[in-house]
C-alpha positions in Angstrom: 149.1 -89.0 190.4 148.0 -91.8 192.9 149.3 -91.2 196.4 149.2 -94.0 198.8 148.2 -93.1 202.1 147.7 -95.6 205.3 144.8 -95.2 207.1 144.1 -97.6 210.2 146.8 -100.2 208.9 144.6 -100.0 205.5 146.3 -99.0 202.3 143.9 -96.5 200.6 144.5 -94.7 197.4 143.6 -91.1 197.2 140.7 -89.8 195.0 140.3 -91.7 191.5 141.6 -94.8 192.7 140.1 -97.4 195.3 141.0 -100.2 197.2 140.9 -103.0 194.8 139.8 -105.1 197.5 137.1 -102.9 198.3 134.5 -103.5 195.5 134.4 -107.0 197.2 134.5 -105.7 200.9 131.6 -103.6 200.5 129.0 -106.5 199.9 129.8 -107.8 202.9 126.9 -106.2 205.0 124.4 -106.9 202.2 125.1 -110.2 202.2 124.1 -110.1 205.8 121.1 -108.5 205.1 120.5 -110.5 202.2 120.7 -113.9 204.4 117.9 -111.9 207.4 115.6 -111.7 204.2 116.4 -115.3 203.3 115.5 -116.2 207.1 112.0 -114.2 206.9 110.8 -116.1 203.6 111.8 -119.6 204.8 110.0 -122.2 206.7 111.6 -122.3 209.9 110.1 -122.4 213.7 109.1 -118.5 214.2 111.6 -118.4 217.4 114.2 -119.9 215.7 113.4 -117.5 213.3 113.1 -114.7 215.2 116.9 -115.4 217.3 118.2 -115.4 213.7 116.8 -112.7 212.6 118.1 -110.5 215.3 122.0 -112.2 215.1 121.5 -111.0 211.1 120.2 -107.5 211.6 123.1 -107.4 214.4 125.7 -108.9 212.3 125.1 -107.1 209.5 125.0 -103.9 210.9 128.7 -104.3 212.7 129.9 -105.8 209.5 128.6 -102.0 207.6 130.5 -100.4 211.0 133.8 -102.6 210.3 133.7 -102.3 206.3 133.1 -98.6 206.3 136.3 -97.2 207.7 138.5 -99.2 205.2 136.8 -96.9 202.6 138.5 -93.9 203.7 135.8 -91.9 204.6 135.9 -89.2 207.2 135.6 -90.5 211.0 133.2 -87.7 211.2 130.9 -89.6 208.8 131.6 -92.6 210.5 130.7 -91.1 213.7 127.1 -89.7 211.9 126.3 -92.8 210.3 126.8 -95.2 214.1 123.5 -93.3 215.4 121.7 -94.0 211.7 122.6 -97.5 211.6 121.9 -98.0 215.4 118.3 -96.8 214.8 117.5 -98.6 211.8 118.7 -101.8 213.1 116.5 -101.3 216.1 113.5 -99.9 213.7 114.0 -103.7 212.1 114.1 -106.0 215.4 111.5 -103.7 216.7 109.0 -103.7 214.6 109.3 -107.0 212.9 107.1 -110.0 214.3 106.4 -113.6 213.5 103.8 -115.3 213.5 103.6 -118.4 215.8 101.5 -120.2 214.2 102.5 -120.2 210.7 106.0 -118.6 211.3 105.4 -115.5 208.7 107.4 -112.5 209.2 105.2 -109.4 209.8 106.7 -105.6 209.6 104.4 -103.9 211.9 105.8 -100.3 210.8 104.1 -100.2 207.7 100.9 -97.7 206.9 97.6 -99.8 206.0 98.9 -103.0 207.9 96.8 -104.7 210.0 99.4 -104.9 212.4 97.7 -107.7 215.2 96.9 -110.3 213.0 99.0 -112.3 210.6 98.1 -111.6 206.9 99.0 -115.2 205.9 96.6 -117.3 208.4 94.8 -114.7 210.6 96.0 -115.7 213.9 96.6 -112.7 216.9 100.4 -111.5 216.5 102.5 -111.6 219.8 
């Protein structure tokens, strides 16, 4: 037996049965971080790039915050995963430069990196 229950003006079903509209919802935030990656491969001006990148990791992260309660999960998850997704979207602006000469994104967080120096042309990393 499916019980409808409304939750923030949201119909959710109980266990066994989801939104119908949610297997669509839920892409939402990857497609924002789909469209950062897109950014970091293409050709553009590195601070273009890097303003775009940081709307995309922002985005994309209060799209996740928006999308998740219409799931139904516990606000007590929601409240655990704010913190998570706050730090990883900071971990990504953070410690993610580009290159000014050549416009290459470089993730400085990474083990065995030379993290000062672009991989692709060599230049010094600001």
């Amino acid at each position: 037996m499916n019980l409808l229950i409304v939750h923030c003006g949201v119909q959710c079903f109980e266990r066994g049965s989801a939104l119908p509209l949610m297997k669509y919802l839920g892409f939402i935030p990857f497609i924002g971080f789909a469209i950062a990656e897109v950014l970091l491969r293409s050709d553009m001006n590195s601070r273009v790039k890097k303003r775009a990148f940081r709307w995309c990791v922002v985005l994309s992260a209060l799209s996740f915050l928006v999308v998740m309660p219409l799931t139904g999960l516990d606000l007590g998850l929601l409240v655990a995963v704010i913190p998570v997704l706050a730090l990883i979207s900071f971990s990504f602006i953070r410690y993610t430069k580009f290159c000014e000469w050549c416009g290459t994104a470089v993730r400085t967080n990474l083990p065995f990196v030379d993290k000062e120096h672009c991989p692709r042309c060599g230049s010094a990393l600001s």
